[in-house]
N, C-alpha and C positions, 0 to 999 in steps of 0.2 A: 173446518179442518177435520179430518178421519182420524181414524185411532191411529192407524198407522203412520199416518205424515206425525201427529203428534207423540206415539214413540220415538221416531225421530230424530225428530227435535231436544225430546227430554235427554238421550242417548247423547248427542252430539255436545249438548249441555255440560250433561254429566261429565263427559270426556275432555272438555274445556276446563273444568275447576281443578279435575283430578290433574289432568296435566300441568297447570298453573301450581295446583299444589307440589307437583312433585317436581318443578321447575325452582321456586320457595326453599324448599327441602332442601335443595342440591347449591344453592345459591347460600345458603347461609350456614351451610356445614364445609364448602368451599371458603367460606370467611374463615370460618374456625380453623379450620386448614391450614391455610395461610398464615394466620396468624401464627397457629403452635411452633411450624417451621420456620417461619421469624426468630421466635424466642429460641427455638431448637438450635439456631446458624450461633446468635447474642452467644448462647454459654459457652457452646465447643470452644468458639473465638476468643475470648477473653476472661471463662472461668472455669479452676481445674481445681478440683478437692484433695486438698490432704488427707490424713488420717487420725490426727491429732486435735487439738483441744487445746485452749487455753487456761486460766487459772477458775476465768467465770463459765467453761462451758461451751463458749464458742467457736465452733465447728472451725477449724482450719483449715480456708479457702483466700486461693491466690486468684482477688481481681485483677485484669491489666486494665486501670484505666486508662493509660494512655491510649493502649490498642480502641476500647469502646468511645474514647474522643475521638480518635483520628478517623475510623471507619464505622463508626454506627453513627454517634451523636454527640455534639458538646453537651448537649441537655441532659444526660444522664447524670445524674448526682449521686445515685446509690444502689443497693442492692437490699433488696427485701428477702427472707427465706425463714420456710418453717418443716422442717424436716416432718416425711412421712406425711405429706401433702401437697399439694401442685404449685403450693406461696413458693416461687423461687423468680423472682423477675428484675429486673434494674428496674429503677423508679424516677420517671423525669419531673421537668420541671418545664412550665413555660408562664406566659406572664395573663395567661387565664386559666378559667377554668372549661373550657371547651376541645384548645387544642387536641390535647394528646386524649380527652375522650373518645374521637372517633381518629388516631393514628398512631402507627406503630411509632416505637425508638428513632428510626430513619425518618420519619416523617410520610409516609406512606399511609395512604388513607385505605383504612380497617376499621367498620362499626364496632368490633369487640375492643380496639382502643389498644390502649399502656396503663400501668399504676402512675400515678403520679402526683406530685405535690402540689398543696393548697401555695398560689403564687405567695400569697401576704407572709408567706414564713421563708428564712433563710433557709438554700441551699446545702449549708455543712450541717443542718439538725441542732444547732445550737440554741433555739427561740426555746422558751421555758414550754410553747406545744409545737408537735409541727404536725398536719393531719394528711394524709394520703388517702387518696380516692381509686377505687377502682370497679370495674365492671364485675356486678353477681351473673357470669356464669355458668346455667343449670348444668352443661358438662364438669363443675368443677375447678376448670380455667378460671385465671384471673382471682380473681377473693370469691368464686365461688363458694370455698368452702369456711367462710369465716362465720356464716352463721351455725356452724357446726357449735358455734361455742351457743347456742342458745342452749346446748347439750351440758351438765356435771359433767359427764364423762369423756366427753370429745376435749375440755379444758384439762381434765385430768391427765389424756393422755398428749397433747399440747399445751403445757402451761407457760411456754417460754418461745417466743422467734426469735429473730436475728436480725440487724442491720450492718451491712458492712458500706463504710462510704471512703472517699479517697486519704481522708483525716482519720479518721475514726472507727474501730471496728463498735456496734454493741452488741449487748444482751438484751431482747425486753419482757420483762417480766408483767404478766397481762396481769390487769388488776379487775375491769369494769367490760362486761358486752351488756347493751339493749337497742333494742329499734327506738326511733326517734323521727317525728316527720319532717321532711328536707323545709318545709315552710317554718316549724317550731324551732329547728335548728340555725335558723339562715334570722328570723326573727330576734333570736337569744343571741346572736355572734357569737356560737360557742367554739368558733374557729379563731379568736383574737383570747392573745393570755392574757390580759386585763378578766375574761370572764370566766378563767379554769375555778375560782372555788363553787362558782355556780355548776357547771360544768361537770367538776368532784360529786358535786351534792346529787342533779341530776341523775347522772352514772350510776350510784352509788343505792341510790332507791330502787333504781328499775334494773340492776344487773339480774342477767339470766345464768351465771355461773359465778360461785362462791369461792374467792382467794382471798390468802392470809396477805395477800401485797398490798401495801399502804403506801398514799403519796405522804413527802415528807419536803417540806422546805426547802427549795434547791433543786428539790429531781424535775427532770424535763419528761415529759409527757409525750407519747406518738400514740394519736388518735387515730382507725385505718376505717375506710366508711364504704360502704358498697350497698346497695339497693336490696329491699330487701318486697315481700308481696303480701303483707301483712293487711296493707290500702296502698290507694294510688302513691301517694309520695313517701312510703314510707322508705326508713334507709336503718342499716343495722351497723353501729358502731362496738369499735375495740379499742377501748382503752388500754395504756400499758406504760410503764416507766422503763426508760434507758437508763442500761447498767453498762461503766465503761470502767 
């Protein structure tokens, strides 16, 4: 083969990966797309912000859930939100842990997924834990930005989210963030309340931001877990007690 037939070739090459790459590109920032204007359609429809507060703090907003039953999804159980960051999603539920990884609210299949609850815990947030899962993100979507607490100051200036569900509004007061590997976690069951004072202890050693919050006898626990790039399986949890 000549130099020239083998320019070419390397040419036509080149122009195959580039293309493919920017085919990749356009495919996966169309996911992203998609998906924000999903969630963009979810809040116009059935969530509008007051301007008030209540006694603990919590932002006064009117969900309809009957509207997000009737036309998104029975599956929606709650609403997650952390002001002054992209945490604002409904949070479903199905009976693994697969579904709504790779599908929207509607059931619509999206590799960036939905938040949604660990099956093994009830629905109204009532179990002494209840742990939510969601996709890291690098746009910041999704729990992209919950390893921000790896930060003092990102906690500092987020020390508290929100849960609003169709029972129950809360407050949650974060107490514990560390990376933790989905093998060492899934090992411990640190997803069943029989093993939160392990869980406690865990958290507690390895937090990457310093709060006066302490669990106490009774308070219920919402642990929120997203992938984290620390190693292969790594995942960065956030500990935090519900205040109601």
């Amino acid at each position: 083969m000549n130099k020239r037939i083998l320019l070419w070739v390397l040419l036509v090459a080149a122009l195959a990966v580039f293309g493919y790459s920017g085919y990749r590109y356009y495919e996966i920032h169309m996911i992203y797309v998609s998906q924000q204007e999903a969630f963009d359609v979810i809040r116009d429809l059935a969530v509008s912000d007051g301007e008030g507060e209540d006694s603990l703090g919590i932002p006064d907003r009117d969900i309809d859930w009957d509207e997000l039953h009737a036309n998104v999804s029975e599956d929606i159980i709650g609403w997650i939100y952390s002001p002054g960051t992209p945490i604002d999603y409904p949070i479903m539920r199905a009976d693994d842990y697969s579904f709504f990884l790779s599908r929207l609210p509607d059931g619509t299949f999206n590799a960036n997924g939905s938040i949604f609850l660990d099956f093994n815990h009830s629905p109204d947030f009532s179990d002494p834990l209840s742990v939510i899962y969601g996709h890291h993100m690098r746009s910041g979507a999704m729990f992209g930005t919950l390893n921000g607490y790896r930060q003092q100051s990102f906690f500092e200036d987020h020390p508290v989210m929100f849960l609003y569900t169709p029972q129950q509004n809360y407050r949650i007061d974060l107490m514990y963030g560390f990376v933790v590997a989905e093998g060492e976690w899934r090992r411990r069951a640190f997803m069943f309340q029989e093993n939160i004072p392990e869980l406690l202890e865990f958290g507690a050693d390895r937090t990457t931001f310093s709060s006066d919050v302490r669990f106490e006898e009774g308070d219920r626990i919402l642990a929120m877990s997203t992938c984290e790039y620390d190693f292969d399986d790594a995942r960065y949890v956030v500990l935090g007690i519900l205040r109601y």
